[in-house]
Steps between C-alpha positions, in 0.01 A plus 500: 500500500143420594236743419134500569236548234364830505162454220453361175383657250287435184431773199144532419280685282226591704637573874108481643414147293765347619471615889168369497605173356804457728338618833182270419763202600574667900725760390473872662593828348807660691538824269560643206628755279544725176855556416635717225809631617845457346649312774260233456519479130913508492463225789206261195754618218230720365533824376176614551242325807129492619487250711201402692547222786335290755631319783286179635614254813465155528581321795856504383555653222474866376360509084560834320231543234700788244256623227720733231344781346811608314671409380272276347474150577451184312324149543677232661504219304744246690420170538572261802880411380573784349862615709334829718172372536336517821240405695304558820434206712164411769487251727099407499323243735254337236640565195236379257248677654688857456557346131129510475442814653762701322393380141123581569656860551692493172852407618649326173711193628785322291351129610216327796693450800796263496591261752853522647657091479824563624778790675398744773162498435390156409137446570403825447329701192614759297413712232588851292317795390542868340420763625333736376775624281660150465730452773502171638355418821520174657265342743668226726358239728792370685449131573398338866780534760725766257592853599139713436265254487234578688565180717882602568486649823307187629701250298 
């Protein structure tokens, strides 16, 4: 059976935080919603729901933002290798100079940018950052020649 991805979807604690920091990367706002209803709390396996949601499209790929306001929600505290972590991924053209950019605005990053010696990527950078409740981000810079570098389509 082969299905397509419809979204993904990350739980947050402020819906309008985290829209800014996610569509400050490319991505646009679809829609969005407040749901409360029965149906959709059954569906979570909640008993009781307000749900507020965004929808934001990057070239292709659909993120849900989901900010609950009951029931009530609590941190994430997962780290990298924890089984159920997740993370969002970028593909960036200069890499350390978004690394620079992004920290003067406060973005809290695990490391400096890493270079990539070997798979895929090799030759590239990458690095990983919260946001701003602590989900991990990462920011890749795919190597010359590889699939998204900014050289591939001339490679």
């Amino acid at each position: 059976m082969k299905l397509p991805v419809n979204h993904v979807g990350i739980t947050v604690s402020d819906v309008e935080r985290s829209t800014a920091f996610y569509t400050s990367f490319g991505g646009e706002v679809m829609h969005g919603g407040r749901f409360g209803d029965v149906g959709t709390a059954r569906a979570l396996g909640l008993s009781t729901l307000d749900l507020e949601t965004r929808f934001i499209r990057f070239d292709g790929l659909v993120l849900e933002l989901l900010q609950y306001r009951a029931p009530e929600s609590r941190a994430y505290s997962s780290d990298n290798c924890d089984v159920g972590a997740a993370h969002v991924a970028f593909t960036v053209e200069n890499l350390p100079e978004l690394y620079d950019t992004l920290r003067t605005q406060g973005v809290e990053f695990y490391s400096e940018p890493n270079p990539i010696d070997s798979g895929d990527y090799a030759g590239g950078y990458m690095v990983y950052a919260r946001d701003p409740d602590g989900v991990s981000v990462e920011f890749l810079q795919p190597g010359p020649g590889h699939e998204g570098a900014p050289d591939a389509e001339s490679a």
